[in-house]
Every structure is written in structure tokens, then in C-alpha cells.
PQR file of N, CA, C, O and H, with PARSE charges and radii, in Angstrom:
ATOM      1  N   UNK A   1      -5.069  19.202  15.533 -0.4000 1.5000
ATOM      2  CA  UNK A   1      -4.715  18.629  14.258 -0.0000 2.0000
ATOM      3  C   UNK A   1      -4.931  19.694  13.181  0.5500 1.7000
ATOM      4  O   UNK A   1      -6.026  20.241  13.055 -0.5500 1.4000
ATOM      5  N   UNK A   2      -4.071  19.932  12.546 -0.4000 1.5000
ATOM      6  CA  UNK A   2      -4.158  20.951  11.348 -0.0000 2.0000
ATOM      7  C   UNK A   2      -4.635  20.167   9.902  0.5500 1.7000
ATOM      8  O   UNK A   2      -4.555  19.014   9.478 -0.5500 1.4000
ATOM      9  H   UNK A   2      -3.181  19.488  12.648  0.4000 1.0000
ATOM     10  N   UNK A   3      -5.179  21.469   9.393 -0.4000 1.5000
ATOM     11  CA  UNK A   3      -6.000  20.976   7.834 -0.0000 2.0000
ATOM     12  C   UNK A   3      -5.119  20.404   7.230  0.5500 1.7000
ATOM     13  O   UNK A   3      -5.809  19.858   6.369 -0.5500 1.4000
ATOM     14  H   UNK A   3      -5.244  22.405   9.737  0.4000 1.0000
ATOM     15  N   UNK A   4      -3.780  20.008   6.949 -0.4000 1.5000
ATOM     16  CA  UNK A   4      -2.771  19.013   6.065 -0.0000 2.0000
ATOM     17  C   UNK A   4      -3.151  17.932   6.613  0.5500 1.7000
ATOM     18  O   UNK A   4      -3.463  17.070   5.791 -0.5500 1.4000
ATOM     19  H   UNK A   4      -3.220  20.451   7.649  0.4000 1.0000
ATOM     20  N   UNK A   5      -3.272  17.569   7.946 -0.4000 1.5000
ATOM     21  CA  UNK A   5      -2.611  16.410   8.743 -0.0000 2.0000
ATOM     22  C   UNK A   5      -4.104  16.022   8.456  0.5500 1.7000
ATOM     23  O   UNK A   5      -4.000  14.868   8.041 -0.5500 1.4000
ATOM     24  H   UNK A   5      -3.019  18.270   8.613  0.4000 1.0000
ATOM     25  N   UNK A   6      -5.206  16.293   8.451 -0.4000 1.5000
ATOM     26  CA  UNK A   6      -6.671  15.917   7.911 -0.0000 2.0000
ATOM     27  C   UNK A   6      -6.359  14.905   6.595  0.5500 1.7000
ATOM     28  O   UNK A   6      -6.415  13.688   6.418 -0.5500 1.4000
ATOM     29  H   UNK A   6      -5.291  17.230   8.788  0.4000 1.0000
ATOM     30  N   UNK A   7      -6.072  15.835   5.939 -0.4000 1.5000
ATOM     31  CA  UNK A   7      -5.856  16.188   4.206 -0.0000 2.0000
ATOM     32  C   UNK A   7      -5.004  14.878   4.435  0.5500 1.7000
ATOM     33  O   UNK A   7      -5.528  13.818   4.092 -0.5500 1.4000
ATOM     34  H   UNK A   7      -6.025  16.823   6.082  0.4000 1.0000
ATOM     35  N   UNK A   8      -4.046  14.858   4.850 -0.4000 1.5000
ATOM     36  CA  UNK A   8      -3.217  13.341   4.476 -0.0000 2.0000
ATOM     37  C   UNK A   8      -3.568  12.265   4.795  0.5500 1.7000
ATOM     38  O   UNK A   8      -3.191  11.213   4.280 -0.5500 1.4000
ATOM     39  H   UNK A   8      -3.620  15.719   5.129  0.4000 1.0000
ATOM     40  N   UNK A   9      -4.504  12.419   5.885 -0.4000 1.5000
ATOM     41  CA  UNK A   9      -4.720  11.236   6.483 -0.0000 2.0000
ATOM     42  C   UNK A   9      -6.162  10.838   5.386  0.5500 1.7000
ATOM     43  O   UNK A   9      -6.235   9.799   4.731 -0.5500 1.4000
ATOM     44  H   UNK A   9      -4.810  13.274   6.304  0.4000 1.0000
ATOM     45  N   UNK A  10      -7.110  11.826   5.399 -0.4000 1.5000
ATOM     46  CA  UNK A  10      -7.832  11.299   4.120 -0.0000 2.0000
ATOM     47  C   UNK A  10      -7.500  10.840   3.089  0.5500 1.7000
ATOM     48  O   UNK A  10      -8.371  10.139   2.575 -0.5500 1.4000
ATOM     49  H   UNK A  10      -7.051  12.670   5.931  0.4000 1.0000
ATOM     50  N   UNK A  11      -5.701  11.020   2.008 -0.4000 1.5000
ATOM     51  CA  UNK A  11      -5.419  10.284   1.398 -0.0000 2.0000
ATOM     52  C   UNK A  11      -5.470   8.849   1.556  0.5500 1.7000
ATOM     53  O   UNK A  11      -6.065   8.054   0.828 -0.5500 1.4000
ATOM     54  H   UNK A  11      -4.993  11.590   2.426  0.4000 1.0000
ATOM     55  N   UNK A  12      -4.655   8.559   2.776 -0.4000 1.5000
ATOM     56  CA  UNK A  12      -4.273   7.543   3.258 -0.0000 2.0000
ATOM     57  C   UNK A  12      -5.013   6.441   2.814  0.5500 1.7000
ATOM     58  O   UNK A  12      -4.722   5.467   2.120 -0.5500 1.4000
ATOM     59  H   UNK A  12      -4.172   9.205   3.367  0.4000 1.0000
ATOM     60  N   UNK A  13      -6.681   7.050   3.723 -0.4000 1.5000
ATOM     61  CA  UNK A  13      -7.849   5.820   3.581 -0.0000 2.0000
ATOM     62  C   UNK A  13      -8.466   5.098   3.049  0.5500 1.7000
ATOM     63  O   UNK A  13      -9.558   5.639   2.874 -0.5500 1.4000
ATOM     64  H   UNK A  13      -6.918   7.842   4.287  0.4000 1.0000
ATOM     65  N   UNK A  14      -8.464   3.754   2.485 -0.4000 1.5000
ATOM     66  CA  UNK A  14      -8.834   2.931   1.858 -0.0000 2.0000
ATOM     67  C   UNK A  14      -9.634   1.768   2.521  0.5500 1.7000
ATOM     68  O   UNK A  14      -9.670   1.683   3.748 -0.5500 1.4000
ATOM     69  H   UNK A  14      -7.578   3.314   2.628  0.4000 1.0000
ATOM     70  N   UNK A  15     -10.249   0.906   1.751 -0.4000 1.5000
ATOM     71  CA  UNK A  15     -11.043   0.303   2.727 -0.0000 2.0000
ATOM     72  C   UNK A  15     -10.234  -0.975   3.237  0.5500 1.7000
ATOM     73  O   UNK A  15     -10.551  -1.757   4.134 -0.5500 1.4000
ATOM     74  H   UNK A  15     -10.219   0.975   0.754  0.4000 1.0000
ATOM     75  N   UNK A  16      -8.992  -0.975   2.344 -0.4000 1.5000
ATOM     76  CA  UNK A  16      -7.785  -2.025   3.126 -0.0000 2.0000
ATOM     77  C   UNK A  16      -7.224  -1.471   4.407  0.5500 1.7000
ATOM     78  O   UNK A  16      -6.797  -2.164   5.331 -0.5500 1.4000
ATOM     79  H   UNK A  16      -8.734  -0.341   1.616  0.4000 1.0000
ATOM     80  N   UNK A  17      -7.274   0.137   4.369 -0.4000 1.5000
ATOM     81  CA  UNK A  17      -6.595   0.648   5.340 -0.0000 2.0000
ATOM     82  C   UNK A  17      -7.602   0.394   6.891  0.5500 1.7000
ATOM     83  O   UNK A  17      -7.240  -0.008   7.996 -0.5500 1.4000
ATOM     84  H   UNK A  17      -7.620   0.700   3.619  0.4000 1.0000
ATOM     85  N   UNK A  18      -8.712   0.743   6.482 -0.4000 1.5000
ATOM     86  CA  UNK A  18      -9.630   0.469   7.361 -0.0000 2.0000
ATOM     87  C   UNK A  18     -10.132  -1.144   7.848  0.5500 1.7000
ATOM     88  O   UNK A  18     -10.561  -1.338   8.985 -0.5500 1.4000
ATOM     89  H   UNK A  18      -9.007   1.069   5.584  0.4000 1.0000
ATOM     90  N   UNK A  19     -10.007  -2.317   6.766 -0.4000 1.5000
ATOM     91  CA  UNK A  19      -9.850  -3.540   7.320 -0.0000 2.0000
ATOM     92  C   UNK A  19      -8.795  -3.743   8.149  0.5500 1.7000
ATOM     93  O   UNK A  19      -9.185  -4.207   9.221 -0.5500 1.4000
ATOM     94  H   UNK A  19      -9.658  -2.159   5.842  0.4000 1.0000
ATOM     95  N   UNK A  20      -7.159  -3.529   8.079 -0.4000 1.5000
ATOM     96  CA  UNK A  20      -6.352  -3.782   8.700 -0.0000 2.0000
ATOM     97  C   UNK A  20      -6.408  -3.378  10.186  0.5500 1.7000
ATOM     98  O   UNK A  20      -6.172  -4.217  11.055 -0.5500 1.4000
ATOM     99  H   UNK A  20      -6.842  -3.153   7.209  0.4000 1.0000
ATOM    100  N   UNK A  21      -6.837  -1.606  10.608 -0.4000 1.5000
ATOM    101  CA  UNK A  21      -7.135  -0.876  11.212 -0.0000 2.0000
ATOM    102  C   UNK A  21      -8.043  -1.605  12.442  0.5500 1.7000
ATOM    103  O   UNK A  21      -7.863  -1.692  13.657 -0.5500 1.4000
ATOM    104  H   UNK A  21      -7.029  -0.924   9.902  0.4000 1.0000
ATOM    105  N   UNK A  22      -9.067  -2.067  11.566 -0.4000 1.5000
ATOM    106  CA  UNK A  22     -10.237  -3.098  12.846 -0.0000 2.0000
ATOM    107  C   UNK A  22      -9.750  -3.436  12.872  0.5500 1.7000
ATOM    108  O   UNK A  22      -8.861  -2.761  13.391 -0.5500 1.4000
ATOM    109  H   UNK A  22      -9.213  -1.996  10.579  0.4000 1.0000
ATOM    110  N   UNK A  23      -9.036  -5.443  12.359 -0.4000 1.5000
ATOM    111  CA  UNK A  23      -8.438  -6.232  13.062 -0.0000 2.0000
ATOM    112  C   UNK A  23      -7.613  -5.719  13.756  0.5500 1.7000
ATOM    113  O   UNK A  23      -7.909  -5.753  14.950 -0.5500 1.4000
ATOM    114  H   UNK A  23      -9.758  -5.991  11.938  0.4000 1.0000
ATOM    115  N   UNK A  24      -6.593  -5.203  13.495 -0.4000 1.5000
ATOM    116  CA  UNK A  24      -5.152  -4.911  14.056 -0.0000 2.0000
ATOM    117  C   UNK A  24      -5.512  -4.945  15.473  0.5500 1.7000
ATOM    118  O   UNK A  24      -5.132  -5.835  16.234 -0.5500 1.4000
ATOM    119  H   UNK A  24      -6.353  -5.175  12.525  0.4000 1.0000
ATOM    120  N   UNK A  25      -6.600  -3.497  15.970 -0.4000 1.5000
ATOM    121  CA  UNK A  25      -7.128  -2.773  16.855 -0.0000 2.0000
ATOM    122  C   UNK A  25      -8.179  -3.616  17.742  0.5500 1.7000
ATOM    123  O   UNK A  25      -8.414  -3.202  18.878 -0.5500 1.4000
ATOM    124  H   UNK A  25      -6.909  -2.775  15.351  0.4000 1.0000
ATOM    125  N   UNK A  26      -8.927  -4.973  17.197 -0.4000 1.5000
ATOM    126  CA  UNK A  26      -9.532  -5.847  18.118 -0.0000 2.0000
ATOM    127  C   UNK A  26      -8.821  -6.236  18.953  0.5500 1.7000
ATOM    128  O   UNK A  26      -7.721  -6.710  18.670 -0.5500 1.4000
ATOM    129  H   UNK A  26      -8.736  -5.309  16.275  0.4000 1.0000
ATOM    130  N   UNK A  27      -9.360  -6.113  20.461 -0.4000 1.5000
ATOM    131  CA  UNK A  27      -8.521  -6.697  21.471 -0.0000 2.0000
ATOM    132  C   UNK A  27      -8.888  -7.994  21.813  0.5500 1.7000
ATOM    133  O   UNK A  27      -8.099  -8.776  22.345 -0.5500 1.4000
ATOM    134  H   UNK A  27     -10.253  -5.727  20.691  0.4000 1.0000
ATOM    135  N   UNK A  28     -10.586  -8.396  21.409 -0.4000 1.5000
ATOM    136  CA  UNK A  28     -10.750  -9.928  21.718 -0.0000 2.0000
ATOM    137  C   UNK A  28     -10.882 -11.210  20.855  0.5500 1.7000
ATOM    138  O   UNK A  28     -11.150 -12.388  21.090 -0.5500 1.4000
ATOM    139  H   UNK A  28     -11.226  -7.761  20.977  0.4000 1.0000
ATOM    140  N   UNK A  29     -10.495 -10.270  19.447 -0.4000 1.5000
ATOM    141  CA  UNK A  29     -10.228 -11.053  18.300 -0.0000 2.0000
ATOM    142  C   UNK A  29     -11.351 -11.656  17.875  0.5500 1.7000
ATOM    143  O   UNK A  29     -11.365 -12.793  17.404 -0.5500 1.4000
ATOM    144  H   UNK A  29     -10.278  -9.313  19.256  0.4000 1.0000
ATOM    145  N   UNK A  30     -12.602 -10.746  18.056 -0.4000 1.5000
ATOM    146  CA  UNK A  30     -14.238 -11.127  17.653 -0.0000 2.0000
ATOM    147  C   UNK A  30     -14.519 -10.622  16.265  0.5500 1.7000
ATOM    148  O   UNK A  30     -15.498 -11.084  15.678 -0.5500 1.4000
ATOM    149  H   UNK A  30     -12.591  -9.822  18.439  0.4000 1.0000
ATOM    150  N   UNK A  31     -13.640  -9.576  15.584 -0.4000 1.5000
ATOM    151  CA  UNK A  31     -13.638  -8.629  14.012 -0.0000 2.0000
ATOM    152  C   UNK A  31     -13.114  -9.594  13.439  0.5500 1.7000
ATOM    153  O   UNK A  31     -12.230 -10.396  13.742 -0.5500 1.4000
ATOM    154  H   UNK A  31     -12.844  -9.201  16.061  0.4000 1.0000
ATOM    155  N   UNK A  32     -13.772  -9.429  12.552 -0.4000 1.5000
ATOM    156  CA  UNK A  32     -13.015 -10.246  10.910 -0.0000 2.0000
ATOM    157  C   UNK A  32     -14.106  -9.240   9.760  0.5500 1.7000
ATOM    158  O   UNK A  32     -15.335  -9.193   9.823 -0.5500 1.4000
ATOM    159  H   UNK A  32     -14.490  -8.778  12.307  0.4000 1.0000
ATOM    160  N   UNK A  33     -13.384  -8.648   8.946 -0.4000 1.5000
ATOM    161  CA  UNK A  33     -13.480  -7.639   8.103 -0.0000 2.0000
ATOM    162  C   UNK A  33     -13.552  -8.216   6.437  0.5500 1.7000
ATOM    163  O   UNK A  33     -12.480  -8.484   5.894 -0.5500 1.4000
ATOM    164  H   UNK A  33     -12.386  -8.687   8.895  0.4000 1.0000
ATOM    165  N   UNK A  34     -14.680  -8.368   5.764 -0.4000 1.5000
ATOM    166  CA  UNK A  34     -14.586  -8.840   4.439 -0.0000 2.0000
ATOM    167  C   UNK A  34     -14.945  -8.044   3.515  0.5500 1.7000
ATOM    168  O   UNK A  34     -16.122  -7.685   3.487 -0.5500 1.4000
ATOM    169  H   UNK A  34     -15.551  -8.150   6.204  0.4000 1.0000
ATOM    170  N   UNK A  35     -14.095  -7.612   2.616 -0.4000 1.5000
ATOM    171  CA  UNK A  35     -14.309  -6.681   1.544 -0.0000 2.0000
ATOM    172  C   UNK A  35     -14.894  -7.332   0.239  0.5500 1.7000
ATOM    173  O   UNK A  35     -14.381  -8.311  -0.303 -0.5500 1.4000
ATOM    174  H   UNK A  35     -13.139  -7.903   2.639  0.4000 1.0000
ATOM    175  N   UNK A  36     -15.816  -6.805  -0.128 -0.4000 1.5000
ATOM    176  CA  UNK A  36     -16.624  -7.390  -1.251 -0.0000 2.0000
ATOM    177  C   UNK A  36     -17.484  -6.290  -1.859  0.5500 1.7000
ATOM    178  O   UNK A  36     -18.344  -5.522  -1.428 -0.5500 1.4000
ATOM    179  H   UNK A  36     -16.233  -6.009   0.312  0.4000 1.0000
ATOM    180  N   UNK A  37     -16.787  -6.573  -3.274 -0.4000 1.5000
ATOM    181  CA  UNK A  37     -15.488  -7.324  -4.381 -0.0000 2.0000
ATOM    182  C   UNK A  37     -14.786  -6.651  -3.625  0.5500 1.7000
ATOM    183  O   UNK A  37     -15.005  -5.537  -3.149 -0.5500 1.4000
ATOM    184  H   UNK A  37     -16.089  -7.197  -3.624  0.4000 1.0000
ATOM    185  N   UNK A  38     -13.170  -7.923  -3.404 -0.4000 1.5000
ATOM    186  CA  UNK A  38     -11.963  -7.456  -2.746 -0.0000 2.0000
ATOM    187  C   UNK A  38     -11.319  -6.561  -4.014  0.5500 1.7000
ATOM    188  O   UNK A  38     -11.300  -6.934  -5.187 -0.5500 1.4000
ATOM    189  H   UNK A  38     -12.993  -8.828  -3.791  0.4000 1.0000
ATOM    190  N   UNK A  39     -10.833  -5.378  -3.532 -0.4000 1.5000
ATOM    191  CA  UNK A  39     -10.354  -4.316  -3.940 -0.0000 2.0000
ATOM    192  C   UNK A  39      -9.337  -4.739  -4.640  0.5500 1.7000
ATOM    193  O   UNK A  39      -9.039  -5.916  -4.440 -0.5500 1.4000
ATOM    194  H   UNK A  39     -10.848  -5.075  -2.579  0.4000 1.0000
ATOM    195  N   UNK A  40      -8.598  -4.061  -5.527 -0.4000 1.5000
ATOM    196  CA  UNK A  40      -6.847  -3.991  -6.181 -0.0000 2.0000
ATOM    197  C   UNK A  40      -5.909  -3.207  -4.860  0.5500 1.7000
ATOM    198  O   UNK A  40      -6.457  -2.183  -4.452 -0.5500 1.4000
ATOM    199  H   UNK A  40      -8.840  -3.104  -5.690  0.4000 1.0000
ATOM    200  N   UNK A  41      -5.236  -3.389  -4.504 -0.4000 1.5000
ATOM    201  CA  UNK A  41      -3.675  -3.297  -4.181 -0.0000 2.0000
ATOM    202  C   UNK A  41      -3.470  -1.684  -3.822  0.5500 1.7000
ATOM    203  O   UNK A  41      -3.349  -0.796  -4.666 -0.5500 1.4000
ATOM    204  H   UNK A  41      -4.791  -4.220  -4.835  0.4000 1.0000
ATOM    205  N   UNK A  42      -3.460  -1.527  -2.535 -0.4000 1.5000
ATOM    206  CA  UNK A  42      -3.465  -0.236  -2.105 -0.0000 2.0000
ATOM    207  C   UNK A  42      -2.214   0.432  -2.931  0.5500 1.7000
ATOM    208  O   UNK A  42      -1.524  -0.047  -3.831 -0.5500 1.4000
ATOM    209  H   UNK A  42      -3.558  -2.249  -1.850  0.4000 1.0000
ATOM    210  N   UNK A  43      -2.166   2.041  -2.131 -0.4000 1.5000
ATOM    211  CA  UNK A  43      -0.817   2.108  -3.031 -0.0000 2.0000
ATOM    212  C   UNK A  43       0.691   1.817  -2.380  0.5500 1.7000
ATOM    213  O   UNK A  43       1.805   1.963  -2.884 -0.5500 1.4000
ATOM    214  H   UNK A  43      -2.727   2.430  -1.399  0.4000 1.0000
ATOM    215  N   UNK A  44       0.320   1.385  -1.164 -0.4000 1.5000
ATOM    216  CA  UNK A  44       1.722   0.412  -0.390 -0.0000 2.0000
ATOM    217  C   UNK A  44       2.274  -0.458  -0.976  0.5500 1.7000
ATOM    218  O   UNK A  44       3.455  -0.512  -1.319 -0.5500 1.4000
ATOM    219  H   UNK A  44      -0.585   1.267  -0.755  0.4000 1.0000
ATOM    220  N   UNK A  45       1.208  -1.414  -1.173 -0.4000 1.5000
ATOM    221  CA  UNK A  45       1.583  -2.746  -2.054 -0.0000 2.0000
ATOM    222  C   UNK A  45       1.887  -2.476  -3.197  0.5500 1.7000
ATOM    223  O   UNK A  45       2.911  -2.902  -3.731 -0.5500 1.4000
ATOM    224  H   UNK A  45       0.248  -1.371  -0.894  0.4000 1.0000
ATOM    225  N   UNK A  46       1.196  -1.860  -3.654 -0.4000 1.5000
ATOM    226  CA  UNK A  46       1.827  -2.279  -5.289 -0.0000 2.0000
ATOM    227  C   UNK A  46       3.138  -1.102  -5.550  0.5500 1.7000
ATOM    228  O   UNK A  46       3.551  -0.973  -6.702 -0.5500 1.4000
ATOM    229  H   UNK A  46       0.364  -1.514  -3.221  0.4000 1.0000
ATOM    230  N   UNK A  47       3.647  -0.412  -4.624 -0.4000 1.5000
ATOM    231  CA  UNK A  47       5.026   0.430  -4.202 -0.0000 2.0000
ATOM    232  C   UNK A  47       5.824  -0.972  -3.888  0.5500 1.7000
ATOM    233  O   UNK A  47       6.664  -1.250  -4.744 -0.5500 1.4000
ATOM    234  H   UNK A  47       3.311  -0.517  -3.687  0.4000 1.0000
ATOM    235  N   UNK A  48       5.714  -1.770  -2.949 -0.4000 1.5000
ATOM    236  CA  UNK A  48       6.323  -2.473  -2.183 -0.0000 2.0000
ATOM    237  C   UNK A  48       6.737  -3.816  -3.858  0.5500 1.7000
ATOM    238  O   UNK A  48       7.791  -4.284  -4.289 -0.5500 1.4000
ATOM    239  H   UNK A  48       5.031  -1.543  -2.254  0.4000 1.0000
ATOM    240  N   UNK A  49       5.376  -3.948  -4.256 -0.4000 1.5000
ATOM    241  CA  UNK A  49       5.547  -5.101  -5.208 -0.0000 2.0000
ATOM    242  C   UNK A  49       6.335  -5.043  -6.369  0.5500 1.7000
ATOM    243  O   UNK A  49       6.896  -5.995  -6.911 -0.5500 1.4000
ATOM    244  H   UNK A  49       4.520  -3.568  -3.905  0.4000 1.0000
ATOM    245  N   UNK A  50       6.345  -3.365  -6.864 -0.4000 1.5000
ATOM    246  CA  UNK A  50       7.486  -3.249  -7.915 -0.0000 2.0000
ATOM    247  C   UNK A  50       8.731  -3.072  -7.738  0.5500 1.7000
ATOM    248  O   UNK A  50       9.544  -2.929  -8.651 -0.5500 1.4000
ATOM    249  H   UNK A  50       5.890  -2.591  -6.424  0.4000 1.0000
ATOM    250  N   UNK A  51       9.041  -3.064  -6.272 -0.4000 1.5000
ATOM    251  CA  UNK A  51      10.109  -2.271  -6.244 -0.0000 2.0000
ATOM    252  C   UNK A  51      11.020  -3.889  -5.749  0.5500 1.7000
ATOM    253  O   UNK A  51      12.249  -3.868  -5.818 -0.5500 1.4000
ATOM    254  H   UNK A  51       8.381  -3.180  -5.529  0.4000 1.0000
ATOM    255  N   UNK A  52      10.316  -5.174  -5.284 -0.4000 1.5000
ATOM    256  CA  UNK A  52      10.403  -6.381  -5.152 -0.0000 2.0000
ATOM    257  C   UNK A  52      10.930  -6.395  -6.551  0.5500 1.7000
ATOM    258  O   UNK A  52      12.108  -6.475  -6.901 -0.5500 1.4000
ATOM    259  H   UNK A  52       9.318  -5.191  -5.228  0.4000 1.0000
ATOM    260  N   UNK A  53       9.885  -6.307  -7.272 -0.4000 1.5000
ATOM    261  CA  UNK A  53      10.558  -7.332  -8.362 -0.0000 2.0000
ATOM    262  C   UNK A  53      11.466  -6.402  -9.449  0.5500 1.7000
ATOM    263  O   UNK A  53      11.454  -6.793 -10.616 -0.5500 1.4000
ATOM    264  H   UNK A  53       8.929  -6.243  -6.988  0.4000 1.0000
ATOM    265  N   UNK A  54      12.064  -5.482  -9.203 -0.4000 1.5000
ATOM    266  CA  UNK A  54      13.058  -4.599  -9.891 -0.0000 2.0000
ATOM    267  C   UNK A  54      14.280  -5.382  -8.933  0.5500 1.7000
ATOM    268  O   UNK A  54      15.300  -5.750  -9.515 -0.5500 1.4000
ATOM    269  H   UNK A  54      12.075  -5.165  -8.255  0.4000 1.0000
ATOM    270  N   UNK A  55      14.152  -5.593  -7.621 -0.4000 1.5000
ATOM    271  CA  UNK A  55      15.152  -6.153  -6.957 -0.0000 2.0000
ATOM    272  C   UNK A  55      15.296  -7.652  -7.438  0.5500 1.7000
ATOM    273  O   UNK A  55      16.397  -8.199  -7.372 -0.5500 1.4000
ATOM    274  H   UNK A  55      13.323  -5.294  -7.148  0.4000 1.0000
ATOM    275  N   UNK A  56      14.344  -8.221  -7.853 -0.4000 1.5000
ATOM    276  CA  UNK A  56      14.473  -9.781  -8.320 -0.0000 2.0000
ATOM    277  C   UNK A  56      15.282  -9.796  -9.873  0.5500 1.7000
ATOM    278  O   UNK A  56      16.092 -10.622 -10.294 -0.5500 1.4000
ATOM    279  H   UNK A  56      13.450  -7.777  -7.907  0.4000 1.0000
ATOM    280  N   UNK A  57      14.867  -8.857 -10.380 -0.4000 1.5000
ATOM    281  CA  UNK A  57      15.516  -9.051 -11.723 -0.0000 2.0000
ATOM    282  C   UNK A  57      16.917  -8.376 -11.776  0.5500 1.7000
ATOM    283  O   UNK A  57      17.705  -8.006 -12.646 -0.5500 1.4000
ATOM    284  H   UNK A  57      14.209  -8.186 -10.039  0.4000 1.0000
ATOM    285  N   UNK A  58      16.862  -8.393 -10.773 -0.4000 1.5000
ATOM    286  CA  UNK A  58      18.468  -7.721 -10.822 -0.0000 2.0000
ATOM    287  C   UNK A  58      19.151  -6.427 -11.379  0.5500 1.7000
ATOM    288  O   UNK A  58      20.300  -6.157 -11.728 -0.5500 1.4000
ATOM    289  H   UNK A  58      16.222  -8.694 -10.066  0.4000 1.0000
ATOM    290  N   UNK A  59      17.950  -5.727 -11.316 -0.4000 1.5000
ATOM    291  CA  UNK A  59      18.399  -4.306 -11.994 -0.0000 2.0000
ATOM    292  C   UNK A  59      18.774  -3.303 -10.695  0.5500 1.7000
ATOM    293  O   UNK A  59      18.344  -3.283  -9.542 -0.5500 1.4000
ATOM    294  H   UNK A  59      17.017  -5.946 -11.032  0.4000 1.0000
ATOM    295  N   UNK A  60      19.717  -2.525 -11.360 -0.4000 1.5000
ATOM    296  CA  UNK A  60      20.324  -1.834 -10.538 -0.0000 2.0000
ATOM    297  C   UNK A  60      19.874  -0.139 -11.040  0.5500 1.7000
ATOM    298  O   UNK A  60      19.447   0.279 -12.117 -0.5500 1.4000
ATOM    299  H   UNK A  60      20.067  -2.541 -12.296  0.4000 1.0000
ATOM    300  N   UNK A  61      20.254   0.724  -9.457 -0.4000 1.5000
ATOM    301  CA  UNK A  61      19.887   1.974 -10.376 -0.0000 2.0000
ATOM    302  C   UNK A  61      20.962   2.344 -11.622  0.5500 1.7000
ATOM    303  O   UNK A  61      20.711   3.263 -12.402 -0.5500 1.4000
ATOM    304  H   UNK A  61      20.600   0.385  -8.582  0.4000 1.0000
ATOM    305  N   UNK A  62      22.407   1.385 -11.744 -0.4000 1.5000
ATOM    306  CA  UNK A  62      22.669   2.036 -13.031 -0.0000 2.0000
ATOM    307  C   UNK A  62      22.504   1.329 -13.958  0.5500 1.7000
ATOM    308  O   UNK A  62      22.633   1.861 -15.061 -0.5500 1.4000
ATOM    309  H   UNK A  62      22.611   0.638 -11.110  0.4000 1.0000
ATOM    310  N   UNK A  63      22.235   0.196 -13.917 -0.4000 1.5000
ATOM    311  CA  UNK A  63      21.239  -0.782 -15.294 -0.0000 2.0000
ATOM    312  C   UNK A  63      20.018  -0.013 -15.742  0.5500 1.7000
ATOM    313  O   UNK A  63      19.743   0.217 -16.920 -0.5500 1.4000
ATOM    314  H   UNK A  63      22.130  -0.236 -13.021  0.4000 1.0000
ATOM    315  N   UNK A  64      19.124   0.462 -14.411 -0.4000 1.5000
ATOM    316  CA  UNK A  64      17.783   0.930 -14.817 -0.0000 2.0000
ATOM    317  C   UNK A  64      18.445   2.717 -15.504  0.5500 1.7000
ATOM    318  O   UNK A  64      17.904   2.907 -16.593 -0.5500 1.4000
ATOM    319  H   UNK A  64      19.347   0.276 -13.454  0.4000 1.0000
ATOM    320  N   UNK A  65      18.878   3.263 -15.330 -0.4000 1.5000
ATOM    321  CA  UNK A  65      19.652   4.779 -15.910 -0.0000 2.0000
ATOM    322  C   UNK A  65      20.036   4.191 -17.558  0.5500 1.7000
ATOM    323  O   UNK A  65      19.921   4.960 -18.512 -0.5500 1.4000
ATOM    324  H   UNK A  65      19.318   3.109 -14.445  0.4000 1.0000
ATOM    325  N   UNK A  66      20.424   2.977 -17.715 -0.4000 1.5000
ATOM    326  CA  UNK A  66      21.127   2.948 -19.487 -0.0000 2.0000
ATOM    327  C   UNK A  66      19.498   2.438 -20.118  0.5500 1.7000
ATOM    328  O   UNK A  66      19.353   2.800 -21.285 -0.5500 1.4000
ATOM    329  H   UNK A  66      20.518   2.352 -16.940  0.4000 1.0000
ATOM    330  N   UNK A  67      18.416   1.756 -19.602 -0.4000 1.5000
ATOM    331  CA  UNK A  67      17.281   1.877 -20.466 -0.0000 2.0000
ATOM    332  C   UNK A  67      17.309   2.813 -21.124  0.5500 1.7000
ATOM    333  O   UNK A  67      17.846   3.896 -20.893 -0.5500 1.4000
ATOM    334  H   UNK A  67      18.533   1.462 -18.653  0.4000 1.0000
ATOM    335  N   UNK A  68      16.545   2.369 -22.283 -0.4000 1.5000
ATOM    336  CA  UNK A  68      16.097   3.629 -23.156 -0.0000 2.0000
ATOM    337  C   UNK A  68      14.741   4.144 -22.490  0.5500 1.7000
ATOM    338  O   UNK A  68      13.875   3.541 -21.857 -0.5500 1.4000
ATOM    339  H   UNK A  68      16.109   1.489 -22.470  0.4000 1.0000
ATOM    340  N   UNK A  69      14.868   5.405 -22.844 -0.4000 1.5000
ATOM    341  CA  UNK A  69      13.374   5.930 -22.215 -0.0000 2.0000
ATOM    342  C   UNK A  69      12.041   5.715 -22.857  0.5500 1.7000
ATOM    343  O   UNK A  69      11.045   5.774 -22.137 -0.5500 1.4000
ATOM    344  H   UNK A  69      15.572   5.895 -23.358  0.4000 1.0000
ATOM    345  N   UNK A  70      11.900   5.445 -24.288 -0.4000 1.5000
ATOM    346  CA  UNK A  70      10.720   4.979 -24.599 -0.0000 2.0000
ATOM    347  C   UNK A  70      10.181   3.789 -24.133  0.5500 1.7000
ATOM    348  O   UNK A  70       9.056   3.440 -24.489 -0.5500 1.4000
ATOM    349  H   UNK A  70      12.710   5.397 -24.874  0.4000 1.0000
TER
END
């Protein structure tokens, strides 16, 4: 494994990444993982959540191009 592939994967890690990670990875379904205080919104989700609701409101990339930029 090379020093990037380290380096990225340490981005990666969060302690959502690491809850999902146990469960996912239990084979006898004995893990259950509780984060406390539950965290804000990795940066998947909240990628995944804006880009939802740019699709809900119906903007397009050439609706979103005539915004004004301020």
C-alpha cells in the first residue's frame, strides 16, 4: 500500500464510516454501534443530500448557470 492510498483512506474515516464498517462486517449480527452525541452528516451524505434536492427543485445545469453569482 503506498503513502496516498494511506493518506486517502485516512480522509475517508469518520466515526460513521467506522459504525457502518462494524455492522456491515458482523457476521453474527451481535454489533450494534452507538455514536454519542450522534455526529452531523458525513461528507457522502450531505454530497448525496444536496445534490437530491437541486434535483427536487427542478433546477437544471442550465437554470443553475443563469443564477446570479452573488
Amino acid at each position: 500500500m503506498t503513502d496516498l492510498n494511506l493518506a486517502q483512506q485516512a480522509l475517508t474515516l469518520s466515526s460513521a464510516h467506522t459504525k457502518h464498517h462494524l455492522e456491515n462486517n458482523d457476521k453474527t449480527g451481535n454489533i450494534r454501534v452507538f455514536r454519542h452525541p450522534d455526529h452531523l452528516p458525513d461528507k457522502q451524505t450531505l454530497a448525496a443530500n444536496f445534490l437530491s434536492g437541486i434535483k427536487q427543485a427542478g433546477l437544471s445545469a442550465a437554470k443553475l448557470s443563469q443564477l446570479p453569482g452573488a
